[in-house]
KEVEXKOL-326735 format. One line per 8 residues: for each residue x, y, z of N, C-alpha, C, O, CB. Coordinates in Angstrom, 2 decimals. Glycine has a CB too. Example, Ala and Ser with C-alpha at 12.3 -4.5 7.8 and 13.67 -1.06 7.14 Angstrom:
# residues 2
13.19/-5.69/7.80/12.30/-4.50/7.80/13.20/-3.30/7.80/14.24/-3.32/8.46/11.31/-4.47/9.05; 12.85/-2.25/7.08/13.67/-1.06/7.14/12.90/0.03/7.87/13.41/1.14/8.04/14.08/-0.60/5.72
END
This chain:
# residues 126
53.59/166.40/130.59/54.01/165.09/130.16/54.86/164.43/131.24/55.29/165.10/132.17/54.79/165.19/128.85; 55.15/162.99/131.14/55.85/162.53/131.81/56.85/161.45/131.08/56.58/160.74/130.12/55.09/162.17/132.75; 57.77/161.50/131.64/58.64/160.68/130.87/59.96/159.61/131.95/60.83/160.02/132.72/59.41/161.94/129.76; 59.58/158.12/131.55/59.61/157.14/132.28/60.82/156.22/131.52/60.79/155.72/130.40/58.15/156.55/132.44; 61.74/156.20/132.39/63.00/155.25/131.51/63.61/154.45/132.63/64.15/154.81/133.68/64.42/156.28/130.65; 63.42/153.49/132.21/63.57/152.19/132.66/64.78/151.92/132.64/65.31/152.48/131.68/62.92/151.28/132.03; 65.74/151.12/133.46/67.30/150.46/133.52/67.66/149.05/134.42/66.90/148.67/135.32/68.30/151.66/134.19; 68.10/148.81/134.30/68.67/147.33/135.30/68.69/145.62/134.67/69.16/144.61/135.20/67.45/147.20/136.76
68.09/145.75/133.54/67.61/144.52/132.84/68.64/143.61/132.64/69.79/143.95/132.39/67.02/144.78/131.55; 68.25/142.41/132.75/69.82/141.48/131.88/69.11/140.30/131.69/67.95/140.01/131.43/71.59/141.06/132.94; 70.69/139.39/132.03/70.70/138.03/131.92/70.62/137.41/133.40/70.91/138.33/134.16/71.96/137.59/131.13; 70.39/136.44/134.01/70.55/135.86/135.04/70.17/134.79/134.91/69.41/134.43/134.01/70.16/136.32/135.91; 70.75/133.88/136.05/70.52/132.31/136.14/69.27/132.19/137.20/69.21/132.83/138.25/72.03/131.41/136.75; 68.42/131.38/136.81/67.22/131.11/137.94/68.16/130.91/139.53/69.28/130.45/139.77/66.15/129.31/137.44; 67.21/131.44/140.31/67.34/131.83/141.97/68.35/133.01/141.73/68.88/133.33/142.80/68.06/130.43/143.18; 68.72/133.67/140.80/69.28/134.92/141.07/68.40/136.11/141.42/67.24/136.15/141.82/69.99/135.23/140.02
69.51/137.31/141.10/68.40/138.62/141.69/68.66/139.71/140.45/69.75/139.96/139.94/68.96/139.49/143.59; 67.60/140.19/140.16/67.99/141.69/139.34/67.17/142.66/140.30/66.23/142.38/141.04/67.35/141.84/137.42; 67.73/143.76/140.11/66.62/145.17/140.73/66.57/146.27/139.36/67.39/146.83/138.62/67.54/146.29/142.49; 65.11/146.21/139.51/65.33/147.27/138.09/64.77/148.79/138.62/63.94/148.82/139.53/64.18/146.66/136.46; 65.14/149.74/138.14/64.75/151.19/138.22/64.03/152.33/136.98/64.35/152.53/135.81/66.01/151.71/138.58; 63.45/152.65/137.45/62.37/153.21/136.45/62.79/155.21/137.22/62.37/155.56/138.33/60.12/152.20/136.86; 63.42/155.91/136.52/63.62/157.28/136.47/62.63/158.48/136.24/62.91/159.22/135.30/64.42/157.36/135.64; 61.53/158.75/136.97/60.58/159.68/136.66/61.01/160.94/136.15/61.95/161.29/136.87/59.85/159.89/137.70
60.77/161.92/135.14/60.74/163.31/135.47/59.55/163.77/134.52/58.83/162.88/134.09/62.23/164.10/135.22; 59.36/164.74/134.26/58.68/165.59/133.03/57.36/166.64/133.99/56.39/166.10/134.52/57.79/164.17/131.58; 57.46/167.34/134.01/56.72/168.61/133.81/55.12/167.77/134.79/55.25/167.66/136.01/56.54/169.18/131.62; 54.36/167.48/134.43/53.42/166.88/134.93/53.64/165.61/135.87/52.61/164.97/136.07/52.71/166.65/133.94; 54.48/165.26/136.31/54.65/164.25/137.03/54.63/164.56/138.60/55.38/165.29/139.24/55.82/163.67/136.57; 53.76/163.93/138.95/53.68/163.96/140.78/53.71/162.86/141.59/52.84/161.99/141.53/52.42/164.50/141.33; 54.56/162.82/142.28/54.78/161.69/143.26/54.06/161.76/144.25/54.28/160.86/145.06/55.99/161.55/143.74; 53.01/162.70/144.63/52.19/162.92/145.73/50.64/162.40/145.06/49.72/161.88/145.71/52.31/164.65/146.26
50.64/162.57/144.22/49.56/162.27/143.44/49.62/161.16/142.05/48.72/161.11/141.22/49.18/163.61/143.03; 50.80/160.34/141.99/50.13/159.03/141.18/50.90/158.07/141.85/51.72/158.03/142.77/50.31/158.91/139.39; 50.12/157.01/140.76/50.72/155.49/141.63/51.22/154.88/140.16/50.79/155.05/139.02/49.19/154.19/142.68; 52.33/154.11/140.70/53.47/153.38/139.51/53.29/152.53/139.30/52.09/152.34/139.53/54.72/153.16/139.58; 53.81/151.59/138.91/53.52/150.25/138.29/54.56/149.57/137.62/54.64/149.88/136.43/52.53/150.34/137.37; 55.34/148.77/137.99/56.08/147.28/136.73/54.91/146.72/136.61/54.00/146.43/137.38/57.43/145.83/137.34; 55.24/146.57/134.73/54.35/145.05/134.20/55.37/144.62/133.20/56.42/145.11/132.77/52.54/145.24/133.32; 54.77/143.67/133.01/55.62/142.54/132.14/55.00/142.19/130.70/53.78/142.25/130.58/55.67/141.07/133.01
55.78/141.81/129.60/55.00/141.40/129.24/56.19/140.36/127.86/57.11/140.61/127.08/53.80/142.59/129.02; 55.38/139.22/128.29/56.36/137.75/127.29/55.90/137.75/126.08/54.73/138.10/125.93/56.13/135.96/127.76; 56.69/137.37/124.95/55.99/137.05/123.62/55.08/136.16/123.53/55.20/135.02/123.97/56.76/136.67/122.73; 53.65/136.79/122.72/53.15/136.09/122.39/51.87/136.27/124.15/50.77/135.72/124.30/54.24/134.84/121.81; 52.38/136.92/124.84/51.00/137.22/125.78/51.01/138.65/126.31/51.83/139.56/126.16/50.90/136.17/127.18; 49.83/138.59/126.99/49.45/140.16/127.11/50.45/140.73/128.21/51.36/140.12/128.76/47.74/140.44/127.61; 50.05/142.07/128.41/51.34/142.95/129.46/50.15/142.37/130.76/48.99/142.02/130.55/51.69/145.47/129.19; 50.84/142.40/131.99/50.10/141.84/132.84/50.99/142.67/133.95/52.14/143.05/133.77/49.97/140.16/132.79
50.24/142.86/135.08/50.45/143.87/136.12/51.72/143.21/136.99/51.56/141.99/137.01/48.96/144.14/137.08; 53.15/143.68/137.85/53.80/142.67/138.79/53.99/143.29/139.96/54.32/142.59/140.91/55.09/142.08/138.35; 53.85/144.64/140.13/53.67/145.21/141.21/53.27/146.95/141.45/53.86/147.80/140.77/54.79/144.82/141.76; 52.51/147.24/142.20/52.57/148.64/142.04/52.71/149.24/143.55/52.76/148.77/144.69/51.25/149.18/141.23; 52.74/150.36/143.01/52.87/151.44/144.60/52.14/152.67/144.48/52.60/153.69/143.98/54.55/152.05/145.01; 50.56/152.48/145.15/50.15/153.83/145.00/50.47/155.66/145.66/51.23/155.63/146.62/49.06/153.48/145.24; 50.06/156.90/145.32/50.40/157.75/145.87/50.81/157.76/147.30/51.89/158.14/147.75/49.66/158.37/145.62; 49.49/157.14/148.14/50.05/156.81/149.68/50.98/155.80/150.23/51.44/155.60/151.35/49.06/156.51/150.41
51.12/155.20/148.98/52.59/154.06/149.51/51.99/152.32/149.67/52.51/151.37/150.24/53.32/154.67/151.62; 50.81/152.42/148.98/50.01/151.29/149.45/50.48/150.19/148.34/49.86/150.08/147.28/48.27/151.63/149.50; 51.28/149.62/148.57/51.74/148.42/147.34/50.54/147.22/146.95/49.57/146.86/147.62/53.22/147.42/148.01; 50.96/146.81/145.70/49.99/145.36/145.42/51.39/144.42/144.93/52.54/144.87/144.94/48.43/145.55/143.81; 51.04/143.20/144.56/51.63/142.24/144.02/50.66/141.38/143.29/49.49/141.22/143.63/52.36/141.59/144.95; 51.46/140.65/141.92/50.93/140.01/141.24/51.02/138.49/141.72/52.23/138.28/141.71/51.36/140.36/140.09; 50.43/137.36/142.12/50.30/136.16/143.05/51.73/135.42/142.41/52.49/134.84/143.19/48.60/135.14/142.87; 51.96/135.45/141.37/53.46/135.11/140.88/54.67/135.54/141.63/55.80/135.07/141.75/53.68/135.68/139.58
54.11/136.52/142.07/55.64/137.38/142.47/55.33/137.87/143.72/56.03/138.82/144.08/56.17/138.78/141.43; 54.41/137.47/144.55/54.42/137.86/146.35/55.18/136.91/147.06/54.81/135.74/146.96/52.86/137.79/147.17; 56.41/137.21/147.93/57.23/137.33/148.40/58.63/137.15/147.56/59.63/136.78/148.18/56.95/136.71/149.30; 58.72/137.45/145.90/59.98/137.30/145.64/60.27/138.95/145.08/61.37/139.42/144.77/60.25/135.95/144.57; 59.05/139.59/145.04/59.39/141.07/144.20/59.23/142.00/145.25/58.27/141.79/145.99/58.30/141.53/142.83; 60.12/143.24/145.55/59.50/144.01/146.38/59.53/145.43/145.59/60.62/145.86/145.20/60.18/143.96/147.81; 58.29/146.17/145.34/58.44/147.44/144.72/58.59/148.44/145.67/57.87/148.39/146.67/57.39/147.76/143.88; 59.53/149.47/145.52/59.77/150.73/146.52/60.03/152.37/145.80/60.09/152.52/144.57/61.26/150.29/147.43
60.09/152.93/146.26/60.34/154.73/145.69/61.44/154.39/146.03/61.69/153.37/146.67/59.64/156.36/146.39; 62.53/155.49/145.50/63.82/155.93/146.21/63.63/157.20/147.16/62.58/157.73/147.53/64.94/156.29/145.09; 64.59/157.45/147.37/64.81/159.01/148.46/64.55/160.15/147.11/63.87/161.18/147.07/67.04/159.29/149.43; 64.93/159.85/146.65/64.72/160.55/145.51/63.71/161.41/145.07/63.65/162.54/144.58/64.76/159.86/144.78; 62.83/160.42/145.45/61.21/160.51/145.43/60.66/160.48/143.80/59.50/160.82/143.60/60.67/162.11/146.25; 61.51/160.07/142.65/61.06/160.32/141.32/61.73/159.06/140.78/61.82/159.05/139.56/61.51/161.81/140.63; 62.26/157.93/141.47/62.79/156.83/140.69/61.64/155.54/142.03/61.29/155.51/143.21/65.15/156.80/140.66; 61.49/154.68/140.68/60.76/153.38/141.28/62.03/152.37/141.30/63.10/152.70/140.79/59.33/152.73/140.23
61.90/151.56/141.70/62.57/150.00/142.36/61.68/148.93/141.75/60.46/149.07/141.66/62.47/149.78/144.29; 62.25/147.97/141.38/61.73/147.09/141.24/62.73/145.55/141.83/63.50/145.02/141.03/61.32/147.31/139.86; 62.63/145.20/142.71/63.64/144.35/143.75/63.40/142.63/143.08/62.56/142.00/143.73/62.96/144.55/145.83; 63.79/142.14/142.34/63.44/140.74/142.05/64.64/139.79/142.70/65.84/139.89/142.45/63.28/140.52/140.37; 63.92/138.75/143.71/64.69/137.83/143.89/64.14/136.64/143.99/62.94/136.71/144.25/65.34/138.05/144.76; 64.69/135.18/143.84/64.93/134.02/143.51/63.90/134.26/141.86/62.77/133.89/141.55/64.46/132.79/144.87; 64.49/134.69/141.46/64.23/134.78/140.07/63.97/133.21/139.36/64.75/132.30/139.62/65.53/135.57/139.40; 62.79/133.00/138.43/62.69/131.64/137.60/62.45/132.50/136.17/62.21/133.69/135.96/61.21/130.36/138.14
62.61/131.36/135.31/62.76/131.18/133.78/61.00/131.90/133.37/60.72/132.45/132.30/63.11/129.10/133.25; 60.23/131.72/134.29/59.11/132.05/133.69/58.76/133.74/133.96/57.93/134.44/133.38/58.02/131.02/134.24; 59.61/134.06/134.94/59.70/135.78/134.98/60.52/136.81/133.83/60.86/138.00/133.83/60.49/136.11/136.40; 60.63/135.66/132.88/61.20/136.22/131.75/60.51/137.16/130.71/59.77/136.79/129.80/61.61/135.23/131.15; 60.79/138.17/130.95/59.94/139.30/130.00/60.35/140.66/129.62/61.39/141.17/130.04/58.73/139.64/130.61; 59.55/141.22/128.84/60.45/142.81/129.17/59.44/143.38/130.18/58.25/143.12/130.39/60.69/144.14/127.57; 60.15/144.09/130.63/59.44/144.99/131.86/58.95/146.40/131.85/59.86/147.20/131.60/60.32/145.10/132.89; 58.04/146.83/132.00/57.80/148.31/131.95/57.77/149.02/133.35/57.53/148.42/134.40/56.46/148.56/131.25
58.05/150.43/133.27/57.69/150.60/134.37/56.16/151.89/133.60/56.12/152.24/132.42/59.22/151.14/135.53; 55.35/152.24/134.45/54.11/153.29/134.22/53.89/153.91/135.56/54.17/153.57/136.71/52.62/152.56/133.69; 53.25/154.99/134.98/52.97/155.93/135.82/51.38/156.60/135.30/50.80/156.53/134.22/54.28/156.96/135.81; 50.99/157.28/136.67/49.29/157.77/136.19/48.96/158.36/137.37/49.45/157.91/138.41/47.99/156.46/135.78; 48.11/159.44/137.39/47.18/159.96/138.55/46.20/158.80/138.88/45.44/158.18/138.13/46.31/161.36/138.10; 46.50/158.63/140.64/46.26/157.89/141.05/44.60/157.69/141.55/44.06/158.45/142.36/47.19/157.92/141.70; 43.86/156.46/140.85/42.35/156.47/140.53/41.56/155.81/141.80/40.34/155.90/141.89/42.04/155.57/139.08; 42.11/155.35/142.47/41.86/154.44/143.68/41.44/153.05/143.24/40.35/152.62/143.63/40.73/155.04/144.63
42.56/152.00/142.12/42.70/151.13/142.08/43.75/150.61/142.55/44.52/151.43/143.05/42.45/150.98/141.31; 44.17/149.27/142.59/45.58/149.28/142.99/46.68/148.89/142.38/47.65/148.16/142.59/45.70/148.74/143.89; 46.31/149.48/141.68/47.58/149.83/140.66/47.63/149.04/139.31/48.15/149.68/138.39/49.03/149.49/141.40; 47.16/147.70/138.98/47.87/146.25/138.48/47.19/146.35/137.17/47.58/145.50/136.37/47.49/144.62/139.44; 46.20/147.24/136.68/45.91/147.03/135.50/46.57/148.09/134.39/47.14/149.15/134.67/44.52/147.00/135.54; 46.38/147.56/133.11/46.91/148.16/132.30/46.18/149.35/131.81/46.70/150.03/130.93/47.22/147.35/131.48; 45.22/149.62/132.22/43.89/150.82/131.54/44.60/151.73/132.88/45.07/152.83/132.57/41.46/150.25/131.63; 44.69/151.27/134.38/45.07/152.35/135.12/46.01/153.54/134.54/45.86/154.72/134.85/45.63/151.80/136.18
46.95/153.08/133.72/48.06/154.13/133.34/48.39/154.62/131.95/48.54/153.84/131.01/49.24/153.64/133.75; 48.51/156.03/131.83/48.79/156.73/130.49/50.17/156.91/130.15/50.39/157.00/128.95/48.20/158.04/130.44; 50.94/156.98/130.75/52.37/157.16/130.80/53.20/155.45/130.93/52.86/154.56/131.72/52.67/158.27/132.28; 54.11/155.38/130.10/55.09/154.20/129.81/56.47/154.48/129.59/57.08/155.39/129.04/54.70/153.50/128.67; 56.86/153.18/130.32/58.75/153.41/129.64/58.75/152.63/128.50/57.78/152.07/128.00/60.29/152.69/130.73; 60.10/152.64/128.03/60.10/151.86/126.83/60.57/150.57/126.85/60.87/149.93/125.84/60.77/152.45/125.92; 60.69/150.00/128.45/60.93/148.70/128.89/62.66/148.28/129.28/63.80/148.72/129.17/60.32/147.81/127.69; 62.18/147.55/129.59/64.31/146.56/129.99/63.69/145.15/130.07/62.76/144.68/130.74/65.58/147.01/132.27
64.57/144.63/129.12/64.08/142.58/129.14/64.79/142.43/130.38/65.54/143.20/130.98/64.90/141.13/127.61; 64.43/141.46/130.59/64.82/140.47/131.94/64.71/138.85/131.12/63.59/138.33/131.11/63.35/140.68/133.60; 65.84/138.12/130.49/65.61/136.84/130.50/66.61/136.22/131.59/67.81/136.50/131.70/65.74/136.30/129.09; 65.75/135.16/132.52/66.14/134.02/133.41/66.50/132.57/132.60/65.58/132.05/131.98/64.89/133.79/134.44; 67.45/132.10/132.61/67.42/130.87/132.41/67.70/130.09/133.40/68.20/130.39/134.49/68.06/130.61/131.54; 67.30/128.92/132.95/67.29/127.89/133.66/68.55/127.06/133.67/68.61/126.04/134.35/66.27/127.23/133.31
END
């Protein structure tokens, strides 16, 4: 199993910054072998992909969020990053982070991954 808990969430004013962190551990979990994932997802619409990082380190971005999100590992090698800056009102959501043996997609869909956190909101206002 794997087990994925999410932290960093809040409040912020648009053009601010949050960084959120997603804590890997459990028994089946490999950092050599899966790729992670933040998604989002607002009331009232579906969870939708915002960045991932596969086993070899190969990142994607969701066209919303290329050049304001940067996803990274820690030294750690078992916690994800999730780097948000100039933050807007419409990046308002809760956030997940996921995890999965890595399929050779890149990362952004929601079928890629079996493993979930149980999220951190992020509301921006304006």
């Amino acid at each position: 199993q794997v087990q994925l808990v999410e932290s960093g969430g809040g409040s912020v004013q648009a053009g601010g910054s949050l960084r959120l962190s997603c804590a890997a551990s459990g028994s089946t979990y490999s950092r050599t072998q899966m790729s992670m994932g933040w998604f989002r997802q607002a009331p009232g619409k579906e969870r939708e992909g915002v960045a991932a990082i596969t086993n070899d380190g190969s990142t994607a971005y969701a066209d919303s969020v290329k050049g304001r999100f940067t996803i990274s590992r820690g030294n750690a090698k078992n916690t994800l990053y999730l780097q948000m800056n100039s933050l807007k009102p419409e990046d308002t959501a809760m956030y997940y982070c996921a995890a999965d043996f890595s399929r050779g997609g890149n990362g952004l869909m929601v079928y890629e991954y079996n493993y979930w956190g149980q999220g951190t909101q992020v509301t921006v206002s304006s």
